[in-house]
C-alpha positions in Angstrom: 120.2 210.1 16.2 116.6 210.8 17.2 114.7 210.5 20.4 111.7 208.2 21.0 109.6 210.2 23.0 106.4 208.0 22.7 107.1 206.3 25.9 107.2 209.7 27.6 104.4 211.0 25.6 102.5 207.7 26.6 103.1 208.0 30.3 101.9 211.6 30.3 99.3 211.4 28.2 97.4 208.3 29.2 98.2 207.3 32.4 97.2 209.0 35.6 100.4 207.4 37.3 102.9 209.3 38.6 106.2 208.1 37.5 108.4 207.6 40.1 112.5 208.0 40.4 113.8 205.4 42.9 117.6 206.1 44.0 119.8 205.7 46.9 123.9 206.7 47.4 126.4 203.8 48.1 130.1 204.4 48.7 131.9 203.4 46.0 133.9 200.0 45.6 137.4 201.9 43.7 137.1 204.6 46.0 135.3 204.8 49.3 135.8 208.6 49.4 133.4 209.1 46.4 129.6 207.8 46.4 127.7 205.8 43.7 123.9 206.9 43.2 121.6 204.2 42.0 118.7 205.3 40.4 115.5 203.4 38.4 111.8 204.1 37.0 109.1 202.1 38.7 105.1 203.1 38.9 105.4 204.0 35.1 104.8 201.9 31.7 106.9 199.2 30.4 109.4 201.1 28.2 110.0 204.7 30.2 112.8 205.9 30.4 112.8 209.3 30.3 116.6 211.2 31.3 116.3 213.5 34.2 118.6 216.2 35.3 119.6 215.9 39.0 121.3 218.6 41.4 124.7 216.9 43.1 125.5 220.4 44.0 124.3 224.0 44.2 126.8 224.7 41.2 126.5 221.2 39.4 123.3 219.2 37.4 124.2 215.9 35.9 122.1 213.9 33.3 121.3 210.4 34.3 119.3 208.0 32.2 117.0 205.6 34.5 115.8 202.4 33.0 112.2 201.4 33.7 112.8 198.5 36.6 116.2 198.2 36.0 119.1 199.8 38.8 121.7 201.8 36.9 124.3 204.1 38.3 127.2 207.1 38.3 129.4 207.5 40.3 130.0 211.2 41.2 132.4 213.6 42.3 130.5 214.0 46.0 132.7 212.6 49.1 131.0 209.8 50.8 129.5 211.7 54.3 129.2 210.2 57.7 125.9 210.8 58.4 122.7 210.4 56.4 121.3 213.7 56.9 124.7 214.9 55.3 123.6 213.0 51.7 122.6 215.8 48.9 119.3 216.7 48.2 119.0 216.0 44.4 115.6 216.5 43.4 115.1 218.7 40.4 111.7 220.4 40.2 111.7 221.2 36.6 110.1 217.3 36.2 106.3 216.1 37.0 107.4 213.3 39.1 107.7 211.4 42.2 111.2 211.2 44.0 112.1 208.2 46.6 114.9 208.6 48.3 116.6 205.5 50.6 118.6 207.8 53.0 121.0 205.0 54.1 124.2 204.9 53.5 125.2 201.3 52.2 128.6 200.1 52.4 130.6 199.2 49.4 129.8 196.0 48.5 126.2 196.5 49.9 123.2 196.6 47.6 119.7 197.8 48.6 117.1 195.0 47.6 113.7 194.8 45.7 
């Protein structure tokens, strides 16, 4: 199956906004060891939703797809820390975008709002 790239191309191309990858971590509800990160577009055009490669570790990149506006997740292999400062940094500089990063923790069962 092909890729549509015209949204991306679009974005790029003809807009001077920077998109922007919203995410935040959140135990997860099977197992409260592992985390759940969130992730969504916003400040882009209707229709982005480019995949981006994101670092959980210093050995490991996953793929995630973000929707434009819309919160997805994965839940990954990282154990759910203690303290904030102990989340993973998973910016990937390979992409011209913006990064926003809730540094809570939410509890299982817990969803950050709009």
């Amino acid at each position: 199956a092909r890729t549509d790239l015209s949204k991306i191309f679009d974005q790029y191309l003809r807009h001077t906004q920077i998109p922007a990858l919203e995410y935040y971590f959140v135990a997860d509800e099977k197992d409260k060891t592992r985390m759940r990160l969130y992730f969504r577009w916003i400040d882009c055009i209707k229709g982005f939703n480019m995949p981006v490669k994101v670092q959980l570790t210093k050995e490991k990149q996953q793929l995630i797809k973000p929707v434009e506006g819309k919160w997805n997740y994965i839940v990954t292999s990282l154990k759910t820390p203690t303290e904030p400062d102990q989340l993973p940094n998973i910016t990937n500089r390979n992409y011209y975008i913006r990064w926003i990063e809730n540094r809570k923790i939410v509890p299982p069962g817990k969803y950050i709002r709009d």
